[in-house]
KELO-339404 format. One record per residue: residue number from 0; x, y, z of N, C-alpha, C in turn; chain; residue in one letter. Coordinates in nm, 3 decimals, m for minus. Layout:
BEGIN
<rec NUM, <X, Y, Z>, <X, Y, Z>, <X, Y, Z>, 'A', 'a'>
...
***
This chain:
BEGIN
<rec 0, <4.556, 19.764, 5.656>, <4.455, 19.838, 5.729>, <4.339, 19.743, 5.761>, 'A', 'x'>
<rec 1, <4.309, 19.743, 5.867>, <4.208, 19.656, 5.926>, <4.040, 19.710, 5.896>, 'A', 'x'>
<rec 2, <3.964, 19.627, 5.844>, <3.830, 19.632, 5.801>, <3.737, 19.587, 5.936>, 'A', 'x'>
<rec 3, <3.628, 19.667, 5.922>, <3.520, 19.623, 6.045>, <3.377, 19.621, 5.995>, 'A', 'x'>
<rec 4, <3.315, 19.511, 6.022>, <3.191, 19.501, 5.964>, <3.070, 19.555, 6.062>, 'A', 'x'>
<rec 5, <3.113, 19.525, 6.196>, <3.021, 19.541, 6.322>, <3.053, 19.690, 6.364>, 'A', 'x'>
<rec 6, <2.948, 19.742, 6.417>, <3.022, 19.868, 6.501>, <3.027, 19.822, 6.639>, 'A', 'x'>
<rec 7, <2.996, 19.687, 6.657>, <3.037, 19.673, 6.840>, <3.178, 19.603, 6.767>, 'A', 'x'>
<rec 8, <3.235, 19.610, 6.675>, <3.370, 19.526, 6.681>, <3.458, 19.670, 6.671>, 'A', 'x'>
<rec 9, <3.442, 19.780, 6.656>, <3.546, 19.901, 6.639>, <3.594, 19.956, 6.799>, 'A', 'x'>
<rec 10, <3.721, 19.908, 6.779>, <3.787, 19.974, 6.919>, <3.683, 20.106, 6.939>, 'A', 'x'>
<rec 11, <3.688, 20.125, 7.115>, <3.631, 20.261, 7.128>, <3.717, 20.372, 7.075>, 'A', 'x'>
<rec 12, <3.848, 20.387, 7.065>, <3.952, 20.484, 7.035>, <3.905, 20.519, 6.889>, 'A', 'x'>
<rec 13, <3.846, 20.440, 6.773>, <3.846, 20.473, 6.634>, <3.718, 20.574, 6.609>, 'A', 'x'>
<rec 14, <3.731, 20.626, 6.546>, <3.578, 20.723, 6.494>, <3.633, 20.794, 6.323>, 'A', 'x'>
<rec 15, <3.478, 20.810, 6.306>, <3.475, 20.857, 6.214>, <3.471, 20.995, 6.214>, 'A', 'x'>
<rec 16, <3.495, 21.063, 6.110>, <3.502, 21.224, 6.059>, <3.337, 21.272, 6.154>, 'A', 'x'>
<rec 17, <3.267, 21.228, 6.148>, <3.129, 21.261, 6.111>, <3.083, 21.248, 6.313>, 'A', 'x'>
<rec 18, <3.141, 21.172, 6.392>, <3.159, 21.106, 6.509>, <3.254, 21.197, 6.564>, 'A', 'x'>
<rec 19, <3.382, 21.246, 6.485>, <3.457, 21.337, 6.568>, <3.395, 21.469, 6.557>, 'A', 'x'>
<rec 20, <3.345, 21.503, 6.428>, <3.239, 21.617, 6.458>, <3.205, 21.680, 6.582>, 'A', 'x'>
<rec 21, <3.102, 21.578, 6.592>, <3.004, 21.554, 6.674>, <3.066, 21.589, 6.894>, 'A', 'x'>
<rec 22, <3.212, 21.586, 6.878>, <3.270, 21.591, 6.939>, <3.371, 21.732, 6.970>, 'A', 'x'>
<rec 23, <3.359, 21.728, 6.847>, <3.411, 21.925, 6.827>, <3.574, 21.864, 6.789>, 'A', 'x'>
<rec 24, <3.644, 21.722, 6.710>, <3.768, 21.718, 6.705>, <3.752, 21.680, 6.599>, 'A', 'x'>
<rec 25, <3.871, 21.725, 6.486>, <3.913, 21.665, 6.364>, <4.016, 21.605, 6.384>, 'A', 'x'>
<rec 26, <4.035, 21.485, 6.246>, <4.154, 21.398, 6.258>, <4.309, 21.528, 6.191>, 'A', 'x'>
<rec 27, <4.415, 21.461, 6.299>, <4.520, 21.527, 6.222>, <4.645, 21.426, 6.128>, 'A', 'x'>
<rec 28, <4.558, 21.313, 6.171>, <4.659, 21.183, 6.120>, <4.614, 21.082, 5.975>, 'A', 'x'>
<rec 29, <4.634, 21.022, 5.944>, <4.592, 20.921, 5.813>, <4.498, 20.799, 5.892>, 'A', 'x'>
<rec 30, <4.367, 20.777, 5.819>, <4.298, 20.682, 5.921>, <4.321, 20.548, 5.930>, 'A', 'x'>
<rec 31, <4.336, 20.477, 6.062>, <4.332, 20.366, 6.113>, <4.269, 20.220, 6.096>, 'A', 'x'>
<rec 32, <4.228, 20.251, 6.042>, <4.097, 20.142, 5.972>, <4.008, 20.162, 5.925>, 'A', 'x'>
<rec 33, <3.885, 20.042, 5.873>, <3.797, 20.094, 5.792>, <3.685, 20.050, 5.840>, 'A', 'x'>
<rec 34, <3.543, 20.127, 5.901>, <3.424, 20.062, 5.853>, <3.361, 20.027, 5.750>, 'A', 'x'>
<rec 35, <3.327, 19.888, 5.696>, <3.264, 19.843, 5.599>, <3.100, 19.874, 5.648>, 'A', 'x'>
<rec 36, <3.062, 19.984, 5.559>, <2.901, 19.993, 5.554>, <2.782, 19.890, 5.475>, 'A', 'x'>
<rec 37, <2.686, 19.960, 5.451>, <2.607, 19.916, 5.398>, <2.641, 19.908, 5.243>, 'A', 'x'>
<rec 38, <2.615, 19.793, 5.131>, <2.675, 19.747, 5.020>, <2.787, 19.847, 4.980>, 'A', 'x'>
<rec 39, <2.869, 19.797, 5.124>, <2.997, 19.833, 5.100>, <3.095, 19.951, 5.122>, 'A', 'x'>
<rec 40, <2.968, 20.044, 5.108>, <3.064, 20.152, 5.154>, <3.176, 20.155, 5.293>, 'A', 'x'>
<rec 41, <3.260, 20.242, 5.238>, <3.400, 20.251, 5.338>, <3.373, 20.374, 5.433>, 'A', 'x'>
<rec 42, <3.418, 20.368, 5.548>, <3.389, 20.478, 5.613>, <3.505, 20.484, 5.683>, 'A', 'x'>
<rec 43, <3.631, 20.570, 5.674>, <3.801, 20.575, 5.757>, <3.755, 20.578, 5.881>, 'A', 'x'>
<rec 44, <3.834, 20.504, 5.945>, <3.781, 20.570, 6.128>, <3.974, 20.588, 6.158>, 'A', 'x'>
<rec 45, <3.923, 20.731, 6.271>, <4.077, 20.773, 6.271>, <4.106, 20.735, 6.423>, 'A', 'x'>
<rec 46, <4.200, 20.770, 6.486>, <4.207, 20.765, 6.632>, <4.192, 20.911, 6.693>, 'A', 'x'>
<rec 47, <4.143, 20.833, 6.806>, <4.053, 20.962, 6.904>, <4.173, 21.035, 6.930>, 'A', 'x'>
<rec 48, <4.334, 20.984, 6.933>, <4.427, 21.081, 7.013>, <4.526, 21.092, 6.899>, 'A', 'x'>
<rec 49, <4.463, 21.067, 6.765>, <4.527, 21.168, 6.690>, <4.472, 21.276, 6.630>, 'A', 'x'>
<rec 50, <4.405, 21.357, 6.668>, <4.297, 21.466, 6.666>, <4.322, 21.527, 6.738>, 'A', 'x'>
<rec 51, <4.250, 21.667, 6.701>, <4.270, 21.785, 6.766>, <4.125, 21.879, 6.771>, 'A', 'x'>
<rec 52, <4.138, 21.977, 6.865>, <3.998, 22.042, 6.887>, <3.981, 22.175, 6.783>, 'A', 'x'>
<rec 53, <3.831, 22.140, 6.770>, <3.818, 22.263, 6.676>, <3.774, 22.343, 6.695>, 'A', 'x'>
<rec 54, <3.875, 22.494, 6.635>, <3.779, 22.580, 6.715>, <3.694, 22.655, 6.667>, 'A', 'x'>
<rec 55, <3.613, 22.715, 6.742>, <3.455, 22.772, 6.733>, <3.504, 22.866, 6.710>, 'A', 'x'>
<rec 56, <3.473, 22.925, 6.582>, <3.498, 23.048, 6.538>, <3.392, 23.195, 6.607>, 'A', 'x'>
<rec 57, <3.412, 23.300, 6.601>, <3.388, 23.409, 6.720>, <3.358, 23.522, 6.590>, 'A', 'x'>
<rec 58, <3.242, 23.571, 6.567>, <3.197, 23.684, 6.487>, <3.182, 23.772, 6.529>, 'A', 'x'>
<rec 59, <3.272, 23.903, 6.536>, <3.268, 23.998, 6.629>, <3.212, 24.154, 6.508>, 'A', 'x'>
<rec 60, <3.091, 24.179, 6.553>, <3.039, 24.283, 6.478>, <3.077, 24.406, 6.514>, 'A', 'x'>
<rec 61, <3.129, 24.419, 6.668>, <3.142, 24.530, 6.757>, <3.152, 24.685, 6.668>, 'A', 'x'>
<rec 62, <3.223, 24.667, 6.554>, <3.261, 24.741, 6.504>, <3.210, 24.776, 6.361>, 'A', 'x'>
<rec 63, <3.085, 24.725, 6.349>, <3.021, 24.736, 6.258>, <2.867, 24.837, 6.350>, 'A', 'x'>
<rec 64, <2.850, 24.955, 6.206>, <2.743, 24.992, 6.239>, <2.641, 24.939, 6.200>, 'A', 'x'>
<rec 65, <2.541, 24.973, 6.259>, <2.348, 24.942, 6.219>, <2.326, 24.998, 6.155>, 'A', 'x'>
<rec 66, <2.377, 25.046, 6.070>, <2.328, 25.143, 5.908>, <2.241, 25.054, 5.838>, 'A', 'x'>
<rec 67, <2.150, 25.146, 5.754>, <2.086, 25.077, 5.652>, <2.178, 25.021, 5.532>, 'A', 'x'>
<rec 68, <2.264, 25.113, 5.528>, <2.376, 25.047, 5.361>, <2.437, 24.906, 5.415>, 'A', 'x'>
<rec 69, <2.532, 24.911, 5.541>, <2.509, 24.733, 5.629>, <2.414, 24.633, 5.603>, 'A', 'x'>
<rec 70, <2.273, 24.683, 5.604>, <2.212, 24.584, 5.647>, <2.103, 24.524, 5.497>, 'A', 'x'>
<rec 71, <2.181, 24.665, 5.405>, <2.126, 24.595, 5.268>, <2.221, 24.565, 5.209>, 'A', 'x'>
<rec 72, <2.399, 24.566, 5.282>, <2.491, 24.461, 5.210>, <2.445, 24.329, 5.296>, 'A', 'x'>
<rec 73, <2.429, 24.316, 5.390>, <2.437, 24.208, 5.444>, <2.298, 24.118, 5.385>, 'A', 'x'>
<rec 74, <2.201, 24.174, 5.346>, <2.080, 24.124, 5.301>, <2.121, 24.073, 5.134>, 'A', 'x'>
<rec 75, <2.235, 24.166, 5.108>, <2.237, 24.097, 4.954>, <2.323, 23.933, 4.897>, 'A', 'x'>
<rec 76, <2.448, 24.008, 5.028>, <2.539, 23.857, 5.051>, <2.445, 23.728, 5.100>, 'A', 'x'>
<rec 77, <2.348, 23.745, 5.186>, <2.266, 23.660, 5.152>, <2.174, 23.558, 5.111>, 'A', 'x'>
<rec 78, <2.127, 23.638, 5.046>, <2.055, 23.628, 4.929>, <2.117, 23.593, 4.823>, 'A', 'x'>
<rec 79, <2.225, 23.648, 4.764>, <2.317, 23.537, 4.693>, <2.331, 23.402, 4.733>, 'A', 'x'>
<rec 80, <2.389, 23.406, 4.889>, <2.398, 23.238, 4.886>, <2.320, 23.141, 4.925>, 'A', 'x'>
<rec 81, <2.192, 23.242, 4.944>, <2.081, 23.134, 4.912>, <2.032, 23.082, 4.753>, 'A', 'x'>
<rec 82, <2.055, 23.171, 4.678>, <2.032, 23.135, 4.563>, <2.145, 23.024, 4.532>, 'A', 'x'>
<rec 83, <2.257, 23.036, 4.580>, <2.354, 22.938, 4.548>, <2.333, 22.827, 4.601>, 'A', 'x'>
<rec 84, <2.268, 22.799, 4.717>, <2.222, 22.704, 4.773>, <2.111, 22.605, 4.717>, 'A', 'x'>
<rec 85, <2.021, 22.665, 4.654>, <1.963, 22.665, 4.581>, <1.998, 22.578, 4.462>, 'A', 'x'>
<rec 86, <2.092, 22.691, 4.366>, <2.135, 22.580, 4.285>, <2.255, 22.444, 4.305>, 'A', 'x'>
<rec 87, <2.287, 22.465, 4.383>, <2.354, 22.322, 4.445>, <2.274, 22.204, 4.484>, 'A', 'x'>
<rec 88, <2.154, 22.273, 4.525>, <2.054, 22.156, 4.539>, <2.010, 22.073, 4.440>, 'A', 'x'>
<rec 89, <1.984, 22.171, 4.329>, <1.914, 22.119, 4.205>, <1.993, 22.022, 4.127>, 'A', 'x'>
<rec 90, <2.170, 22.060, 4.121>, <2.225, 22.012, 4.072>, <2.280, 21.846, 4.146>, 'A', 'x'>
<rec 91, <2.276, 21.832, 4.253>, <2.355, 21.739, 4.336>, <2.144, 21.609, 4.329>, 'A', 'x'>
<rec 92, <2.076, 21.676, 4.305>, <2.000, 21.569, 4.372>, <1.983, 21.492, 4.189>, 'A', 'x'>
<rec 93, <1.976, 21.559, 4.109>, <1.993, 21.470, 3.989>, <2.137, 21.400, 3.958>, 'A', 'x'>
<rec 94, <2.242, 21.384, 4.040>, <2.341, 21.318, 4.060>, <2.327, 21.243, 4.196>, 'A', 'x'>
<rec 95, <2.187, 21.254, 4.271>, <2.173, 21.132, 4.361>, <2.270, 21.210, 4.525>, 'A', 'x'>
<rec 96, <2.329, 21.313, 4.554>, <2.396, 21.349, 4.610>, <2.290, 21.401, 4.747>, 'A', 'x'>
<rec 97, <2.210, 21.337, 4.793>, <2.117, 21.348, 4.863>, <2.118, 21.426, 4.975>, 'A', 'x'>
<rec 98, <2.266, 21.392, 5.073>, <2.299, 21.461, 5.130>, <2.335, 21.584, 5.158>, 'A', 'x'>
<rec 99, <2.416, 21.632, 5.006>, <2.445, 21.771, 5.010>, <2.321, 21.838, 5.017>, 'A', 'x'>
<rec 100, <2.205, 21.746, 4.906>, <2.100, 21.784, 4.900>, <1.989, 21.859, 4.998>, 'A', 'x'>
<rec 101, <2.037, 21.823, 5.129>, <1.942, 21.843, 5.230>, <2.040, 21.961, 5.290>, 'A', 'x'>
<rec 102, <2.158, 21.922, 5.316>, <2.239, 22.020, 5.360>, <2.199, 22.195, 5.278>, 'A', 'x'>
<rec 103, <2.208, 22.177, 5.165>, <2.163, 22.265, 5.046>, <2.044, 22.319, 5.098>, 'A', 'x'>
<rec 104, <1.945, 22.262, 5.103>, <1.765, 22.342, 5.141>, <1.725, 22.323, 5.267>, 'A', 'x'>
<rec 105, <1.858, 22.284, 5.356>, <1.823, 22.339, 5.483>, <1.910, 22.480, 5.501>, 'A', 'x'>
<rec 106, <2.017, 22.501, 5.432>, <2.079, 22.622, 5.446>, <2.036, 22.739, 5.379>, 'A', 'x'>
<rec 107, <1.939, 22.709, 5.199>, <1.856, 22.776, 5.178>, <1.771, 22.835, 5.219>, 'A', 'x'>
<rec 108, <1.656, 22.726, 5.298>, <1.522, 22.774, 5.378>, <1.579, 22.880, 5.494>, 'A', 'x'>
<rec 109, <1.711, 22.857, 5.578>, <1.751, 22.916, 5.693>, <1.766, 23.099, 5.662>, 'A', 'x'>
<rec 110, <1.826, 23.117, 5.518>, <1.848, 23.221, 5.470>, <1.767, 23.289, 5.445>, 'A', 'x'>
<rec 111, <1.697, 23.233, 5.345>, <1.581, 23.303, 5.318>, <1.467, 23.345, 5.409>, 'A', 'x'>
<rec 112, <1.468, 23.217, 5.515>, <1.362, 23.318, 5.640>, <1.423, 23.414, 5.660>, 'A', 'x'>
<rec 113, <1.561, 23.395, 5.735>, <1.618, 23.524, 5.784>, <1.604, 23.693, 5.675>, 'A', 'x'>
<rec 114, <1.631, 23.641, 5.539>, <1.635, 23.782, 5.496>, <1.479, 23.842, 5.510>, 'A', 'x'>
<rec 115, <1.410, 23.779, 5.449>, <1.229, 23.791, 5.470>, <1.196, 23.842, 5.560>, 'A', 'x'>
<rec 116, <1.244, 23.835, 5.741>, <1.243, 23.858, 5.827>, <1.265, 24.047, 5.877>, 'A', 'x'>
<rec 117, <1.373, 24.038, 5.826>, <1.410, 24.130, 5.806>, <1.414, 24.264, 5.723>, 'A', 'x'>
<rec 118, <1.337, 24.170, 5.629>, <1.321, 24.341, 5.517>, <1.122, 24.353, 5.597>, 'A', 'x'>
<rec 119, <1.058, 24.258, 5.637>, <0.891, 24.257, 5.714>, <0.962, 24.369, 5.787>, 'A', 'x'>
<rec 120, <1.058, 24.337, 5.875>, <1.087, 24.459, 5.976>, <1.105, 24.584, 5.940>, 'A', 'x'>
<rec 121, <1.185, 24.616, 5.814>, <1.237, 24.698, 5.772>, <1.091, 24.773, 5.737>, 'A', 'x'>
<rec 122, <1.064, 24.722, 5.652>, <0.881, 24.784, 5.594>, <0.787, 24.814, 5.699>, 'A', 'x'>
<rec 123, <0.824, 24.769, 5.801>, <0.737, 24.771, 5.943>, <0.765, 24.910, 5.981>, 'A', 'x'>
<rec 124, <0.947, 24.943, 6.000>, <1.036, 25.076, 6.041>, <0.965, 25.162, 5.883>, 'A', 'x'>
<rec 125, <0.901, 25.164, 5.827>, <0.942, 25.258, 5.690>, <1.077, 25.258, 5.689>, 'A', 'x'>
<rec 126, <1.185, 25.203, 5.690>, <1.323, 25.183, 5.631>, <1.348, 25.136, 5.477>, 'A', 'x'>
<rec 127, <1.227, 25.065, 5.402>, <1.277, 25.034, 5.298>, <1.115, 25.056, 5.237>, 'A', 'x'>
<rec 128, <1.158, 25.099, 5.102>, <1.046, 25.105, 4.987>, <0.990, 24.957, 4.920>, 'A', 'x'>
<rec 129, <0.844, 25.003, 4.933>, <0.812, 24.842, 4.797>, <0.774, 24.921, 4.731>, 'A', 'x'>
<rec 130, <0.833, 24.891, 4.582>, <0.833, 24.923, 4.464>, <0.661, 24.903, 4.389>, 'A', 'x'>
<rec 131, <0.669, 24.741, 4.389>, <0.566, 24.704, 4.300>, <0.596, 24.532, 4.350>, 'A', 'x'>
<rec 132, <0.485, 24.426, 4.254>, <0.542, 24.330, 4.243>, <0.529, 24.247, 4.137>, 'A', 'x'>
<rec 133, <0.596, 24.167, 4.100>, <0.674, 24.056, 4.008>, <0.571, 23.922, 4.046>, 'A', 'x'>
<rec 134, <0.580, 23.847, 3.898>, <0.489, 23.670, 3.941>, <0.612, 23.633, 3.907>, 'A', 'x'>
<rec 135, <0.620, 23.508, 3.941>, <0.694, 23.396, 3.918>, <0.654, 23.255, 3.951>, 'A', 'x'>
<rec 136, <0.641, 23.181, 3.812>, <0.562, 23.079, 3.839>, <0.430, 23.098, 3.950>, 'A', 'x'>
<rec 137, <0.343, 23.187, 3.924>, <0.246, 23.244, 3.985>, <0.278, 23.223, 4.130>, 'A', 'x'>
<rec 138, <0.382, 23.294, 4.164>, <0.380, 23.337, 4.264>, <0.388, 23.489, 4.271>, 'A', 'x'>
<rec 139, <0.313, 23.583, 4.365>, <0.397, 23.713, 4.352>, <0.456, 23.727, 4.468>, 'A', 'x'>
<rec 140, <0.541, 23.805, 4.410>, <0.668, 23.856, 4.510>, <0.692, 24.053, 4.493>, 'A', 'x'>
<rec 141, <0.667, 24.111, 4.609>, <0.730, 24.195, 4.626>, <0.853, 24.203, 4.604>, 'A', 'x'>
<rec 142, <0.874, 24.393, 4.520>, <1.000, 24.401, 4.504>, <1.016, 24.530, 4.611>, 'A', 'x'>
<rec 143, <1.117, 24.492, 4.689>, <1.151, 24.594, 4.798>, <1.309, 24.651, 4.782>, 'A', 'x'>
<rec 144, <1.306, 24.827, 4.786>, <1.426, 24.878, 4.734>, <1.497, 24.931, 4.900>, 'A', 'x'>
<rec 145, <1.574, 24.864, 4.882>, <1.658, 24.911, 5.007>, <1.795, 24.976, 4.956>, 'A', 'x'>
<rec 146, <1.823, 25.116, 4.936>, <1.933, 25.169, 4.899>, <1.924, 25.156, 4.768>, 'A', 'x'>
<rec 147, <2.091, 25.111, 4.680>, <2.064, 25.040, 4.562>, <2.054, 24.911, 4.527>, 'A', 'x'>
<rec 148, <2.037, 24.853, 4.649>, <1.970, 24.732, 4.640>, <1.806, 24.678, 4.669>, 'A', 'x'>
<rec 149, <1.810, 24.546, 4.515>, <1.621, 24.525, 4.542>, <1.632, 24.381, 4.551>, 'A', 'x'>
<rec 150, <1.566, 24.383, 4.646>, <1.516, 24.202, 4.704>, <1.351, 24.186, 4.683>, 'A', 'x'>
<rec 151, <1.380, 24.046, 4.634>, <1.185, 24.019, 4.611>, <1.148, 23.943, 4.763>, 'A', 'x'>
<rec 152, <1.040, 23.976, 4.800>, <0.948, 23.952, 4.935>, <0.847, 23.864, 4.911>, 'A', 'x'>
<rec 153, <0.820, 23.700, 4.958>, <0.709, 23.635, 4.912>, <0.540, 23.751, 4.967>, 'A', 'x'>
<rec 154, <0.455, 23.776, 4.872>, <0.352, 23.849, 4.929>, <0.275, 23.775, 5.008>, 'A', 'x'>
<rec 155, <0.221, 23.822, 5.106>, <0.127, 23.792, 5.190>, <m0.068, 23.845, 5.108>, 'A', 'x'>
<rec 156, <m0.107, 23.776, 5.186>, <m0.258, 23.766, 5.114>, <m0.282, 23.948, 5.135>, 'A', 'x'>
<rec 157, <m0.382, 23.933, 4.964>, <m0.385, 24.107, 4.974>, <m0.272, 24.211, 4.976>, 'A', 'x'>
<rec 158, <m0.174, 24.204, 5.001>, <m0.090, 24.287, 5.017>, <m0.082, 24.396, 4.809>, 'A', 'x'>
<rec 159, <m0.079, 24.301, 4.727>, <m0.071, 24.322, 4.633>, <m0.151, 24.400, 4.514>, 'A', 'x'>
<rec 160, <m0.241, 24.446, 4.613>, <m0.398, 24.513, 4.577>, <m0.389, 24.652, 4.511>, 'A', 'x'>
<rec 161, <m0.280, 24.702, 4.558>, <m0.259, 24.864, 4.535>, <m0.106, 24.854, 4.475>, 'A', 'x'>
<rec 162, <m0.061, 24.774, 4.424>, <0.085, 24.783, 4.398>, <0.091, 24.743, 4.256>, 'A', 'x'>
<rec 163, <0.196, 24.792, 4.182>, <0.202, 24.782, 4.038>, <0.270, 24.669, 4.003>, 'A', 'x'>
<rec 164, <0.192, 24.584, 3.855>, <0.260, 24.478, 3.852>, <0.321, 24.509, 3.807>, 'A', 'x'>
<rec 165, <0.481, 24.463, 3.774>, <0.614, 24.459, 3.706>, <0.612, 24.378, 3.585>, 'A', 'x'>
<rec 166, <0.540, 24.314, 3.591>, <0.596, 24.180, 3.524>, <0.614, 24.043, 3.553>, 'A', 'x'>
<rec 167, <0.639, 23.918, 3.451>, <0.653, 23.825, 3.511>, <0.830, 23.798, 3.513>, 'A', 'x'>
<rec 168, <0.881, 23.717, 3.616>, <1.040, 23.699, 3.585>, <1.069, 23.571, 3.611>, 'A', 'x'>
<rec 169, <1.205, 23.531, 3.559>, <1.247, 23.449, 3.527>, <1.324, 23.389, 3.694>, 'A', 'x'>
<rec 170, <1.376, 23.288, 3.725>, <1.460, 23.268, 3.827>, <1.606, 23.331, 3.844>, 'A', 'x'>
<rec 171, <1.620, 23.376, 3.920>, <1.725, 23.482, 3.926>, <1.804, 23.403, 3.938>, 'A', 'x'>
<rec 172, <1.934, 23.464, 3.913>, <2.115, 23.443, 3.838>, <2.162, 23.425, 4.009>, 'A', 'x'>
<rec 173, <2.217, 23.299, 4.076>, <2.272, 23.300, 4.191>, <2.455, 23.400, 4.191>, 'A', 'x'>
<rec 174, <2.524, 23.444, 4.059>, <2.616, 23.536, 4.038>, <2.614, 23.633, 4.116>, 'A', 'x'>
<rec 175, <2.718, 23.695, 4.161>, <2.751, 23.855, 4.211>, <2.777, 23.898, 4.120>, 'A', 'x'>
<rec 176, <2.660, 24.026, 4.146>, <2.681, 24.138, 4.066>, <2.726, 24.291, 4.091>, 'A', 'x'>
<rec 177, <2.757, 24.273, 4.250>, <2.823, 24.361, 4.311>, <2.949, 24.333, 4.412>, 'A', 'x'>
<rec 178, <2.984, 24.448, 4.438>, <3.120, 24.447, 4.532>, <3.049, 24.393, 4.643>, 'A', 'x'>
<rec 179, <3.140, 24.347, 4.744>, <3.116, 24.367, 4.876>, <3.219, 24.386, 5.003>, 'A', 'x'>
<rec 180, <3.173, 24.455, 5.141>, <3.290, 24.470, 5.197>, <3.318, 24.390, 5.309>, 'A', 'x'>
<rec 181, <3.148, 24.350, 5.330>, <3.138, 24.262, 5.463>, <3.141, 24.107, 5.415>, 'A', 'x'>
<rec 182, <3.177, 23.976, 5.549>, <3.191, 23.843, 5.512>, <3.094, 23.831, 5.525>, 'A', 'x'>
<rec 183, <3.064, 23.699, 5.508>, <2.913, 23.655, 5.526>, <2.873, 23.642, 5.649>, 'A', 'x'>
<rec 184, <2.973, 23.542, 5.746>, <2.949, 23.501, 5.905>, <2.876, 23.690, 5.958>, 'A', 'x'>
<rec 185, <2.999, 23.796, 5.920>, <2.922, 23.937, 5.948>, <2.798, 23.959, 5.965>, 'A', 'x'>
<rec 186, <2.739, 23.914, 5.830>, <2.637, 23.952, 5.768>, <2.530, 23.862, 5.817>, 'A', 'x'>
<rec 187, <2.548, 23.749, 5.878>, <2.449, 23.687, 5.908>, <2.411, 23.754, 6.055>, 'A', 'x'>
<rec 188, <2.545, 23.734, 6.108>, <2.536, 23.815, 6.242>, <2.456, 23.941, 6.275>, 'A', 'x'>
<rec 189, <2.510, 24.039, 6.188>, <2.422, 24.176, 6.202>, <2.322, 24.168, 6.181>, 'A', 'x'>
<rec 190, <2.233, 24.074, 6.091>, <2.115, 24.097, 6.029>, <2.031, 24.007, 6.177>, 'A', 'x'>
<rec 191, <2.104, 23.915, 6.236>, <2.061, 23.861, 6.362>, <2.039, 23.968, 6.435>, 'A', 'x'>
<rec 192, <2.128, 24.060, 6.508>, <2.159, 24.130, 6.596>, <2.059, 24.292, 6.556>, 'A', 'x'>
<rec 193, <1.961, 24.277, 6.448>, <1.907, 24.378, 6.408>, <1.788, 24.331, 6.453>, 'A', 'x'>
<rec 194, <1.740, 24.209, 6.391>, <1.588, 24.140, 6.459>, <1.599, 24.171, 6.616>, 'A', 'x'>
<rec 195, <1.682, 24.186, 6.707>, <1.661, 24.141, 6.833>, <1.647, 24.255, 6.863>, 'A', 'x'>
<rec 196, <1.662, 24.369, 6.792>, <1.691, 24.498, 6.870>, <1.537, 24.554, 6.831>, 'A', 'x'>
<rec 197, <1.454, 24.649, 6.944>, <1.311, 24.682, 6.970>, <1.280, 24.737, 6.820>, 'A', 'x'>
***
């Protein structure tokens, strides 16, 4: 297998995983050679025409209602995998895994706006109850009951004036602790397709 130190020395035909991406094709073959990186690292480069196109997967809600029990499963699936995100972060950056690392708390931050987003709206509709709220590491957080599900809400200034404290809590368990019926791609979808609607 042939090694390349230059990237003006790599046939145009070779690419990497990360390059065919970028292209919308994965390799379907064993790779062709190797870029030699920086102290050393290997990087496979495959051929452009042994690949194939990938396809864009299609989330079709059509058939899902706008119910509130929807949109506080979809708020809980979530919220789980932001917390999971979460802890993947924590764990991969004290193993130096930098990358996942970012991948991790950019997919976190993305979630968590979105659910936040959405329960503001919900409280906006009177659709969902706030309970009271919770500190954590002096932060408080609203606890908002949607169905039988409760999600904490970062508070906004004042908000917390008339509301009962709970308590202080600990960092929540990224585990399921419930069923669910919807996927996630669903769930991200609907909870999209709820913001947009008046």
């Amino acid at each position: 297998m042939e090694n390349y130190r230059k990237w003006e020395d790599v046939p145009e035909n070779l690419k990497t995983k990360t390059q065919l991406k970028a292209l919308k094709r994965k390799p379907v073959g064993e790779p062709k050679a190797m870029k030699i990186g920086y102290r050393g690292k290997k990087y496979p480069l495959y051929d452009i025409n042994e690949t194939q196109v990938v396809k864009q997967r299609q989330t079709d809600i059509s058939a899902l209602e706008m119910t509130i029990h929807n949109i506080a499963e979809s708020l809980y699936i979530i919220n789980k995998l932001a917390k999971k995100s979460r802890d993947t972060k924590k764990i991969n950056y004290f193993d130096r895994n930098y990358g996942v690392v970012n991948r991790a708390k950019t997919r976190q931050l993305k979630l968590y706006a979105l659910k936040d987003a959405v329960l503001r709206k919900l409280l906006d509709e009177n659709k969902a109850e706030m309970i009271g709220y919770h500190t954590q590491n002096e932060k408080k957080l609203l606890l908002i009951q949607l169905e039988d599900y409760t999600f904490h809400l970062p508070a906004e200034q004042g908000q917390t004036k008339c509301l009962k404290h709970l308590g202080e809590i600990a960092i929540i368990s990224a585990a399921a602790t419930g069923k669910v019926t919807l996927k996630y791609n669903e769930a991200v979808k609907l909870l999209e397709t709820f913001l947009q609607k008046d």
